[in-house]
N, C-alpha and C positions, 0 to 999 in steps of 0.2 A: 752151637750152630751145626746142620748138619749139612754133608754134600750131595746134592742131588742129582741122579742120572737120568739123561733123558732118549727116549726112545723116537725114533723116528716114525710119523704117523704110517699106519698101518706095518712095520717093519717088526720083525723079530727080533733085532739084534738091538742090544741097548748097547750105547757110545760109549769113551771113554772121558770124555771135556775137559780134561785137566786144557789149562789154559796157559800160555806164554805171550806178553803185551796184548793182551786181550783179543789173541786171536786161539781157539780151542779144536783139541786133538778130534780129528776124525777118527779113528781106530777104534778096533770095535771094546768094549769093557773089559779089563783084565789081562791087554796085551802085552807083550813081552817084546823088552826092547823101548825106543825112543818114540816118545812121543810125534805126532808131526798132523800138518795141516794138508788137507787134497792138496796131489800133488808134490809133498815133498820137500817142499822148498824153502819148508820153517821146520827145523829137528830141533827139541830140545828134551833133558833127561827130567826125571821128580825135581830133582837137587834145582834148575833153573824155573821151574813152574813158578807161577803166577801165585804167590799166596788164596787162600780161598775168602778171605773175608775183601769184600767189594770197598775202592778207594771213595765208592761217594756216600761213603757213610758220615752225616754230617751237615751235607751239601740243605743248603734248605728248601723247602718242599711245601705244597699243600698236597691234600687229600684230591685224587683224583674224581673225577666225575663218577657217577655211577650209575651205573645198568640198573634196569628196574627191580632186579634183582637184590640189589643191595652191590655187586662186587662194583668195586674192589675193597669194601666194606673199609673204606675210610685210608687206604693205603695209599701212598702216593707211588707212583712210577721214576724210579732211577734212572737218571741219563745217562751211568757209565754202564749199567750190567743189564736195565730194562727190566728189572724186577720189580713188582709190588710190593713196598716198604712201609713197616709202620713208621707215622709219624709223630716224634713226641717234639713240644714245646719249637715246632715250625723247621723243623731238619729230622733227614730223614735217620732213621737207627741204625747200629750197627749189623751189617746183612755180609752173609758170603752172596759171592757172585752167584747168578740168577747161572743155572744148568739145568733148565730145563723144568717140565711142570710135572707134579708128584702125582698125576691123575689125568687120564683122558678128561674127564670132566673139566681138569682146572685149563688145561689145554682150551677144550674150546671155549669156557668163561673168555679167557683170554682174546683169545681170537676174534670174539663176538663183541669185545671191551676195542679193540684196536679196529674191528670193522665198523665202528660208531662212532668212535673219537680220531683216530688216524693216529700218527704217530708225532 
């Protein structure tokens, strides 16, 4: 599994999203020092992060609807991390938590999936 960083649309700077109780690091990629959420008001170090593999792996699931396109190409949508999940034998697989989309493209698939179906 890998960890995915995500960029804020149109922004230069790519985040850092380590995650602690599922709330993730606004700072920008590669920063030095504690992690923390706007604001400040959640610090935590690596050592108390959030594991990266998502807790609702398992949780059971069908395949999400799909855009004419095909997406989400059979994947269903996780309630804890809001990632598109394969699914095998009616639950969904084991995923790291959803950080973000690996592609302006996949981004707006996304967007275009959530502006048709809602959440």
């Amino acid at each position: 599994m890998t960890r995915t960083l995500a960029a804020l649309p149109g922004a230069a700077r790519r985040l850092c999203l380590s995650r602690r109780n599922g709330e993730i690091c606004t700072r920008e990629d590669g920063h030095r020092g504690l992690h923390h959420r706007t604001g400040g008001r959640l610090l935590w170090s690596d050592l108390q992060a959030d594991p990266p593999e998502c807790a609702g792996a398992g949780a059971p699931a069908e395949p999400a609807p799909e855009l004419p396109d095909g997406f989400p190409a059979g994947r269903a949508l996780c309630s804890v991390c809001w990632a598109f999940v394969d699914v095998v034998n009616g639950a969904l697989t084991p995923h790291d938590s959803w950080r973000g989309d690996d592609s302006r493209a996949e981004a707006d698939r996304r967007r275009e999936w959530f502006n048709t179906f809602g959440w």
